[in-house]
C-alpha positions in Angstrom: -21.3 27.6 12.2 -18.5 25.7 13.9 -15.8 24.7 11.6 -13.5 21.5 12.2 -9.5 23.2 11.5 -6.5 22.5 12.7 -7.2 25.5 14.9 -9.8 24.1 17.0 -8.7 21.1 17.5 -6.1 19.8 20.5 -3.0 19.2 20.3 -2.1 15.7 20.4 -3.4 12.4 18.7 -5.3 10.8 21.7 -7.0 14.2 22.6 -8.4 14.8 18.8 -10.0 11.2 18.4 -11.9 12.1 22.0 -12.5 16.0 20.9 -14.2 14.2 17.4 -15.9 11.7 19.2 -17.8 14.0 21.5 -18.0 16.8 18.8 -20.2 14.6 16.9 -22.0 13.3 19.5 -23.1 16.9 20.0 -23.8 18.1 17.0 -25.7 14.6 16.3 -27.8 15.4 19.0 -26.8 12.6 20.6 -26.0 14.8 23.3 -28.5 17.7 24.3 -28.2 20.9 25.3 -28.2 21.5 28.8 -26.3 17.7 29.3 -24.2 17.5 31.6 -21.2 14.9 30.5 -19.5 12.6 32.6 -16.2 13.5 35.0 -12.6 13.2 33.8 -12.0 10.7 35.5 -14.8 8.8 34.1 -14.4 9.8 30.7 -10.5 9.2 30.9 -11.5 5.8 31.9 -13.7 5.3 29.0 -11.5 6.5 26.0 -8.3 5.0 27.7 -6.6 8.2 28.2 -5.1 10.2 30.8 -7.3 13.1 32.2 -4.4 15.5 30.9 -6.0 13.8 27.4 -9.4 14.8 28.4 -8.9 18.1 29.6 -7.5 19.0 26.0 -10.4 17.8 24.8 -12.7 19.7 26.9 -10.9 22.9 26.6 -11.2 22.8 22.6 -14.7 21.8 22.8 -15.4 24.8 25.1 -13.0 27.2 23.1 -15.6 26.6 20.2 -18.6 27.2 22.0 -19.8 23.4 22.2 -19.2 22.6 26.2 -19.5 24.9 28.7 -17.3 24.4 32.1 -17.9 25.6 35.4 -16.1 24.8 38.6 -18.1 23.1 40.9 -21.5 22.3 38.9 -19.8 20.2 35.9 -19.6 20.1 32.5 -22.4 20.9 30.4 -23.4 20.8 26.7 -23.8 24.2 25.5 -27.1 25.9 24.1 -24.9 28.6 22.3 -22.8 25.9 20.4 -22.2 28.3 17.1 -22.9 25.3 14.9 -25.7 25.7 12.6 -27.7 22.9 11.5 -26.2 21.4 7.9 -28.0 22.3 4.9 -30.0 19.5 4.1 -29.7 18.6 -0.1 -32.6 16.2 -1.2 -31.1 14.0 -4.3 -34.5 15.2 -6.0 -33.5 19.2 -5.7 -29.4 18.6 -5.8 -29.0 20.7 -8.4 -31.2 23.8 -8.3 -30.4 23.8 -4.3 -26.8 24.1 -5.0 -27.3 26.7 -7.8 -29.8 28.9 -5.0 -26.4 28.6 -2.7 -24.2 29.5 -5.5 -27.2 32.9 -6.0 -27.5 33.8 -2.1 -23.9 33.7 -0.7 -20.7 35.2 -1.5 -17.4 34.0 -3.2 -13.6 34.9 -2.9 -11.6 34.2 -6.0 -8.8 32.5 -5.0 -7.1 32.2 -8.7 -8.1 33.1 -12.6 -5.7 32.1 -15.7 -5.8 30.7 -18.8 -3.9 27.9 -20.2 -4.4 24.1 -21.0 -7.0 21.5 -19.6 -5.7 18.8 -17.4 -6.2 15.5 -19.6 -9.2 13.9 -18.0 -10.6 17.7 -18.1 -10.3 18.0 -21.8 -11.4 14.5 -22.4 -14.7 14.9 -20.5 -15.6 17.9 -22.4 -14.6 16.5 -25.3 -12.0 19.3 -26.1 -8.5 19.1 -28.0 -5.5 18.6 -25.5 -4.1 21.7 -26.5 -7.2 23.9 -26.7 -6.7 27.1 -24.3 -9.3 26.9 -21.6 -10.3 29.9 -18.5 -9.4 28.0 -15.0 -11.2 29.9 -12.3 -10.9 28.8 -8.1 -13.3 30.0 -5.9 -14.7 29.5 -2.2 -17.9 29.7 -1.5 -19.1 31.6 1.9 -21.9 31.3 4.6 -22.1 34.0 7.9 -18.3 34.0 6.4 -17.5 30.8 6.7 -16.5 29.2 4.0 -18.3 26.0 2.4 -17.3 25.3 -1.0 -14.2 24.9 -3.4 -14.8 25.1 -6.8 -12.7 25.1 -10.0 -13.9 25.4 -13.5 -12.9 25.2 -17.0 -14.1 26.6 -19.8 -13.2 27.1 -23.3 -11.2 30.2 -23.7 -13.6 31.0 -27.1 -16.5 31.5 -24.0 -14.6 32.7 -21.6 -13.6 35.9 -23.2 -16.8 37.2 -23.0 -16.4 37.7 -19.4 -14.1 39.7 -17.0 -12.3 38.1 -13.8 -14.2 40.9 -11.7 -17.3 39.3 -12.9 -16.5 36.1 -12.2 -16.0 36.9 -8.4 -19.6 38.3 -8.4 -22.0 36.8 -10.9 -22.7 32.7 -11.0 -20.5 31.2 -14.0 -23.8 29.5 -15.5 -25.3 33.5 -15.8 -22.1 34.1 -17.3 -22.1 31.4 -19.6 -26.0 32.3 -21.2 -25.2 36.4 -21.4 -22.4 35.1 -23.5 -24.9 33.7 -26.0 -24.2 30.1 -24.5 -27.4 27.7 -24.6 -27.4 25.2 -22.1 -28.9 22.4 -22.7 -28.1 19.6 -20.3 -25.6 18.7 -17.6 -24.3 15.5 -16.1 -22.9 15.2 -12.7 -21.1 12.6 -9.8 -21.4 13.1 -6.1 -18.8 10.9 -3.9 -16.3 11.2 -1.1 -12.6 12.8 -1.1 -10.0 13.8 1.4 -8.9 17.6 1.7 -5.3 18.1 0.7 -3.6 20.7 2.2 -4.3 23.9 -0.3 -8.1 23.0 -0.1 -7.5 22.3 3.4 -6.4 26.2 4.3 -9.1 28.0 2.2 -12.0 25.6 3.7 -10.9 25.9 7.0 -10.6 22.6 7.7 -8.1 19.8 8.9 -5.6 18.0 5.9 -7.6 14.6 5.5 -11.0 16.2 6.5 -13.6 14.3 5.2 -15.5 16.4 2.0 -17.8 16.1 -1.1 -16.9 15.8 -4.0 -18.8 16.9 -7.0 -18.1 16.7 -10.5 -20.2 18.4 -13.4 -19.4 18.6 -17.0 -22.3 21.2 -18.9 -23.1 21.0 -22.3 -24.9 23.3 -25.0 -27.2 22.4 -27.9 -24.9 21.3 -29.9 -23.3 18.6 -27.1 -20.2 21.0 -26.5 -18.7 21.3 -23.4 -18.5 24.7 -22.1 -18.2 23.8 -18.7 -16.4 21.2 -16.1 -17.0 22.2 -12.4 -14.4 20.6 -10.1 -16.3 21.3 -6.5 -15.6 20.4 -3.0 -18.0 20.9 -0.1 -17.3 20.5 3.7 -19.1 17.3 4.4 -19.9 18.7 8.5 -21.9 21.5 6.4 -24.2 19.1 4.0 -26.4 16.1 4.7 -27.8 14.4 1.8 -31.0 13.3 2.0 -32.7 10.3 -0.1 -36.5 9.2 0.0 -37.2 5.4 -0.5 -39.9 3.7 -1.4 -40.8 0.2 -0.7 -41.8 -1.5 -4.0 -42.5 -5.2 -5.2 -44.6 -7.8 -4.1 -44.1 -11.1 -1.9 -40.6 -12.1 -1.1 -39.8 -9.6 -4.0 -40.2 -6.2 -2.0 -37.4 -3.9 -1.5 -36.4 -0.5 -1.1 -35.9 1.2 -4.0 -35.0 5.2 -4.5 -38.1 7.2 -4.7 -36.1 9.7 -7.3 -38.2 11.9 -8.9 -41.8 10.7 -6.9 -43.9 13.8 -5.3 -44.4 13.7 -2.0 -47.9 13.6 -2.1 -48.9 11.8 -4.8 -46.3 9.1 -5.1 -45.7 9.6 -8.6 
């Protein structure tokens, strides 16, 4: 997959906003494989740039497999871009999709202490301020490149139960039931951040890079929280996908989330 960092992208302002715009043109689709894009001249023209500005552009683009450049026939859009397609997350399957990611791919443990909840932590799980929590960080990997940054708290009681080697190889929420934990619901947010510069390094991406953020507090039978998940996902790496349904009657008809509905039987 190719990943947006401050490695692959040019140096210089005016050459970045025209590497973006074309990178997503690409990987839109908007331009195809086999294209062949316009001159420098008439692209400098277009963006308002010099053609020193363009041919940073196109150099990056080409460095990372997206353009290929050949004296004398053009610029075309590469076949062998090493962007994969993003991994589609239906609102109806969120959850278990993310879980199957969290089963199938591989995680680096980037930290692993103990020590007290930030406040909006321990007031989520409903936890004293000065009850001793487990604070793991991990990325998440695909083909090695990394996707996800997650942190979690949980109760220390819980946490002992585990070792820091397992939690750099087994799911938390498989940690969390062979500790005797019973899970009985979870609620979580979806919505939009910016990557600070720590997240920034161990995603691979650019400080301000768009991401997703997702925030999940788990809960047992009892309404404890054992859990609060803190997790950020590169936003060129996910597309969220919502089916709608067009419901009412008359002037009254609208689109409305079809959360839930099966495919083939609408309901």
């Amino acid at each position: 997959m190719n990943k947006i960092n401050a490695a692959n992208l040019p140096d210089g302002t005016k050459a970045q906003r025209v590497y973006l715009h074309l990178h997503d043109q690409i990987t839109e689709g908007q331009l195809s494989a086999g294209e062949t894009l316009p001159g420098e001249q008439r692209l400098a023209e277009k963006f308002s740039v010099s053609r020193v500005t363009i041919r940073r552009a196109l150099d990056a683009l080409s460095r990372n497999g997206l353009i290929e450049r050949q004296a004398g026939s053009g610029t075309r859009v590469s076949g062998r871009s090493t962007l994969g397609a993003p991994a589609a997350m239906d609102f109806n399957t969120l959850m278990p999709q993310l879980v199957e990611m969290g089963q199938s791919t591989a995680a680096r443990l980037l930290s692993f202490s103990y020590g007290k909840a930030p406040e909006v932590v321990a007031s989520a799980m409903g936890l004293p301020s000065d009850q001793q929590v487990q604070i793991a960080t991990r990325v998440r990997l695909t083909d090695d490149v990394p996707f996800s940054h997650l942190t979690t708290y949980v109760p220390a009681s819980i946490a002992q139960n585990y070792s820091e080697s397992d939690l750099a190889t087994t799911p938390l929420f498989k940690l969390l039931e062979r500790s005797g934990v019973q899970i009985e619901e979870a609620h979580q947010t979806v919505s939009a951040t910016l990557a600070g510069p720590d997240v920034a390094e161990a995603l691979g991406v650019a400080v301000g890079s768009a991401l997703l953020s997702l925030k999940r507090i788990v809960r047992d039978v009892e309404g404890n929280g054992v859990e609060y998940l803190s997790g950020l996902y590169r936003s060129d790496m996910f597309r969220l996908e919502m089916p709608l349904a067009r419901v009412g009657t008359g002037s009254a008809r609208h689109w409305e989330p079809a959360i839930g509905r099966s495919e083939e039987t609408g309901k």
